[in-house]
N, C-alpha and C positions, 0 to 999 in steps of 0.2 A: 485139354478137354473142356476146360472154359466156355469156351466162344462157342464149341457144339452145344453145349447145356445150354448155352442165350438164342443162340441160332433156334435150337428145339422150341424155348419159353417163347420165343416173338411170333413161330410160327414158319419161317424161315427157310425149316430142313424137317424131313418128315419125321415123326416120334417113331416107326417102327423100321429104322435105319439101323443094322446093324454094327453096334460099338466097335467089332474086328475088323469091318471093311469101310472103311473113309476115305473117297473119293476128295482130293483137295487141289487146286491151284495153287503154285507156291511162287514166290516172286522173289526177288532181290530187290532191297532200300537199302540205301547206305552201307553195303555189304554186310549187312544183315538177311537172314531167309526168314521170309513167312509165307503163310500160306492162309487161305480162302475156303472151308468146305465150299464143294464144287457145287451145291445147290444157290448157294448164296451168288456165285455170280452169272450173269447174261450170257457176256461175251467175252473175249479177248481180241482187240481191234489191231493191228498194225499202226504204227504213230504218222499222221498224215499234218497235212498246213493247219492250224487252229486260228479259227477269226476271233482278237481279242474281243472282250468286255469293257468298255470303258467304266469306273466306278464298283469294278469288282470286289467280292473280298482280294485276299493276296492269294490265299488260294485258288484260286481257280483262274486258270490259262484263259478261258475261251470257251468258244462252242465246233464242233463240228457237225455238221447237215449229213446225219447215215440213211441214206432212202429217204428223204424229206422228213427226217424227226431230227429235231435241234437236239444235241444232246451235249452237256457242260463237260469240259476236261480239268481235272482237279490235278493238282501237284501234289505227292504226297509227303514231298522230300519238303516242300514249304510246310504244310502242316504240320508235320511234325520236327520242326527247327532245322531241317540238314540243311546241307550247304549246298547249292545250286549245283547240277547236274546238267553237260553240256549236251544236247542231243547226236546221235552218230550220225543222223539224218539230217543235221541241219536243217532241219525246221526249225 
């Protein structure tokens, strides 16, 4: 319940959101589950070609062009130390 109580504080996820009922996106990293209150995120994309950055942090892949908005792709297995994860997509 954390991350709801910062999500609340920043603004994030509405304060009169019911404690019983939380809507979340949940993921898999490094066979690990976590999950997103569902206010917090935009979208969920399909994994498509990424045009690198040259001079990027390590984090970040790249960018993809969604309806003409550049928008950055982040690794999150690099930011938080995993070990590189091959894609099924061969991208």
């Amino acid at each position: 319940m954390l991350i709801l109580h910062r999500a609340v504080e920043r603004g994030s996820m509405p304060r009169d959101l019911s404690p019983s009922i939380v809507h979340l996106v949940v993921f898999l990293l490094a066979e690990q589950q976590y999950a997103l209150p569902l206010p917090m995120v935009e979208r969920v994309l399909p994994m498509v070609a990424v045009s690198p950055l040259p001079q990027a942090p390590p984090m970040t892949l790249g960018v993809i062009n969604l309806h003409g908005t550049v928008i950055p792709v982040l690794d999150l297995r690099r930011r938080f130390g995993f070990p590189p994860h091959e894609s099924r997509s061969g991208m």
